[in-house]
C-alpha positions in Angstrom: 94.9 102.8 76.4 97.1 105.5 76.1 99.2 106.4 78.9 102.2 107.3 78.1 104.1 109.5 80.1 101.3 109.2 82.8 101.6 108.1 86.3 99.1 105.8 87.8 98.8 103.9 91.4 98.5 100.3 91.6 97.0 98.4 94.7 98.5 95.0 95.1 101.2 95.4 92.9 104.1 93.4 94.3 102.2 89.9 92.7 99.7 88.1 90.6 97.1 90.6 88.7 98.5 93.3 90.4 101.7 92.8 89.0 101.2 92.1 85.7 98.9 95.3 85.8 102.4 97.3 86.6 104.2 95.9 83.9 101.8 96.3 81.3 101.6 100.0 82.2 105.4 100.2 82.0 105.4 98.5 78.5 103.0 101.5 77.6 105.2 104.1 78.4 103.8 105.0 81.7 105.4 105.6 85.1 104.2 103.6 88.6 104.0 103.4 92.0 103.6 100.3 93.4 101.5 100.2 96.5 101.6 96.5 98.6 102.2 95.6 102.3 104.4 93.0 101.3 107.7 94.4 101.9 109.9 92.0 100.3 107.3 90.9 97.4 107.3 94.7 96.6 110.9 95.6 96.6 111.8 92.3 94.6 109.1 93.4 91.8 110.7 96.7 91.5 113.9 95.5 91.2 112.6 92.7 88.8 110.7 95.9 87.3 114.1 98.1 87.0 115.9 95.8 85.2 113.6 95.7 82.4 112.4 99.4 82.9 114.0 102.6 83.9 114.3 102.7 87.5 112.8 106.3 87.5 109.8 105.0 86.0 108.8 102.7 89.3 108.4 103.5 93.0 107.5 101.1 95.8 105.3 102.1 99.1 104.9 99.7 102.1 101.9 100.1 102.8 98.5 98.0 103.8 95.3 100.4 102.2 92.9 98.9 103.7 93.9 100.8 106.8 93.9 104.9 105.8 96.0 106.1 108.7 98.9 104.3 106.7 98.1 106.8 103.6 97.3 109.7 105.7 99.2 112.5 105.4 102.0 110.5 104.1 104.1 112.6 101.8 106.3 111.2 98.9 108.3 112.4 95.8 106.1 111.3 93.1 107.2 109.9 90.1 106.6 113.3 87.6 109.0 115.4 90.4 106.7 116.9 92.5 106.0 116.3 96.0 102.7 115.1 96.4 100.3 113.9 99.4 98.6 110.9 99.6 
């Protein structure tokens, strides 16, 4: 898979699969956002995360997807500097 440079999305990512989905996109070179609605879970990973990666290279969202008017219109700095709409 080649994703280096890339940005990509992960659902669940604070634990588990999810998690070890994260890492092994940082260990390719690519840049994540990690979506959970497990607050502390997800900032612990991405601190976990930032130690062994640059810290640029993760961002955490609070968020639960199964319900969209958490995602709608919510604006963020995305990880390649733009501002971008979820």
């Amino acid at each position: 898979m080649h994703v280096n440079g890339k940005v990509a999305l992960v659902t669940g990512a604070a634990q588990g699969i999810g998690r070890a989905f994260v890492q092994a996109l940082l260990d390719k070179g690519a840049k994540v956002a990690l979506l959970d609605r497990n607050r502390e879970a997800g900032r612990d990973s991405k601190a976990a995360l930032d130690a062994l990666f640059e810290a640029q290279r993760t961002l955490f969202i609070q968020c639960d997807v199964t319900e969209p008017e958490q995602l709608k219109g919510e604006q963020i700095w995305n990880l390649s500097g733009q501002q971008s709409t979820v």
